[in-house]
N, C-alpha and C positions, 0 to 999 in steps of 0.2 A: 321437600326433597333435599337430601345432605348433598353436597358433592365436595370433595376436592381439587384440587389444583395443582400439579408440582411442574415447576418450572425449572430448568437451570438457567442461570441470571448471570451476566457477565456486565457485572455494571461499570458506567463509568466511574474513575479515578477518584473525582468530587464527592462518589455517594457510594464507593465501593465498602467502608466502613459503617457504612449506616444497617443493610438487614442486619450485621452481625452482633450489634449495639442493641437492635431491636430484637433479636434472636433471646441475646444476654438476659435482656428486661423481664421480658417474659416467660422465659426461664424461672425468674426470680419469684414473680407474682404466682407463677404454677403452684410452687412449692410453698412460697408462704403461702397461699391460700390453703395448700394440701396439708402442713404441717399444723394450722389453726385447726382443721378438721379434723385432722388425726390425733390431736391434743383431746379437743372434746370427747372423741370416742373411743379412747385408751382411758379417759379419768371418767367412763361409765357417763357420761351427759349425753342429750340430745344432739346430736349434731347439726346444730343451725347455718345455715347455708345462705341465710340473707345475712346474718352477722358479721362472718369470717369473710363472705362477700364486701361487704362495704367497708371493712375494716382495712383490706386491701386495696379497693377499689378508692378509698383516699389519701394514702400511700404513692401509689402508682400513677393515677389517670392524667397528669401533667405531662408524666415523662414518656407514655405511649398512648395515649388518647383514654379517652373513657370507653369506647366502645370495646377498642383493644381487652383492657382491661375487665369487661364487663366479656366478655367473651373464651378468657382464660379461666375466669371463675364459672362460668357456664359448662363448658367443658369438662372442669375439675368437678362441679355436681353430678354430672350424666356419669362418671366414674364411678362416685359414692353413692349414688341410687343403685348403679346396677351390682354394687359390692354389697349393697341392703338387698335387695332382691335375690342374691345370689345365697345372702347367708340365710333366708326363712327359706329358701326351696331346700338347703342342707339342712337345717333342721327338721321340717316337715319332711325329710326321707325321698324328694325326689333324686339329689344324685346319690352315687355312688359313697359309701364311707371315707376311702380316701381323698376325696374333693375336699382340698378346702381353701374357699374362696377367699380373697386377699385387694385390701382395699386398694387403691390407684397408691403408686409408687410415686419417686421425687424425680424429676426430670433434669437431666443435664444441661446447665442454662444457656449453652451455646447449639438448641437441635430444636428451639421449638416457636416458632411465630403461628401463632389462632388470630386470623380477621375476619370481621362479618362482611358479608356477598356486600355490601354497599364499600370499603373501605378501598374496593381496589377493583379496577377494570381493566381488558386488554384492548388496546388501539392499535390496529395494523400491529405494527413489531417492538409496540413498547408495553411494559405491565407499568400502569401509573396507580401507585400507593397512595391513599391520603389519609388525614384523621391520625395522624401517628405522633399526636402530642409534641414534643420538643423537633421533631423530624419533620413535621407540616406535610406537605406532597415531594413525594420521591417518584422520580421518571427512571425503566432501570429496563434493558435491551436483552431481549434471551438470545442465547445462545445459538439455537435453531427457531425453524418455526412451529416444530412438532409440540401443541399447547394440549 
């Protein structure tokens, strides 16, 4: 089962620049990962997804954990499968002629934090982050209790 989360976060002073640092990063891993991909598949090659994966993911996994990392690239696949999927059903004539399908875009590096369901938990009134590389565990108080 997927689910999401969105919180609004009012954190303390100490840790108030850290999602946004972690925001930043992952940001960054989104689109390197996405422009390695989009590189393969604009110069006609396979687009290998364990490669441009790890090539990233050794790059990155210090400064926001490996899972982190291992979950932005995750993400950035499930894009470029359903942009594959999308282009054989235009080919094979299921949509419409003017469909045309367009691979996962580059993300604005300050709008995007992906962590896996073990990375973060909610206690009473605090979301506690961990596994976030240079960042360790972060304690961070929403703003309501509406989760």
């Amino acid at each position: 089962m997927k689910r999401t989360v969105t919180v609004k976060l009012q954190a303390p002073k100490e840790v108030e620049r850290i999602p946004f640092e972690l925001a930043v990063i992952t940001g960054k891993v989104w689109n390197e990962v996405n422009y390695l991909r989009m590189r393969d598949f604009k110069e006609g090659r396979i687009v290998d997804f364990n490669r441009s994966g790890k090539i990233v993911y050794e790059k990155y996994k210090r400064e926001v954990g490996s899972a982190t990392v291992q979950q932005v690239c995750r993400k950035n696949a499930d894009g470029w499968r359903s942009f594959f999927e999308n282009l054989g059903k235009m080919r094979s004539g299921e949509f419409p002629k003017w469909f045309k399908p367009k691979p996962p875009g580059y993300r604005e590096e300050n709008h995007l934090i992906i962590l896996r369901n073990d990375q973060y938990r909610i206690e009473g009134n605090k979301l506690i982050l961990k596994g976030l590389g240079k960042f360790g565990r972060v304690e961070v108080s929403p703003t309501s209790q509406d989760f």
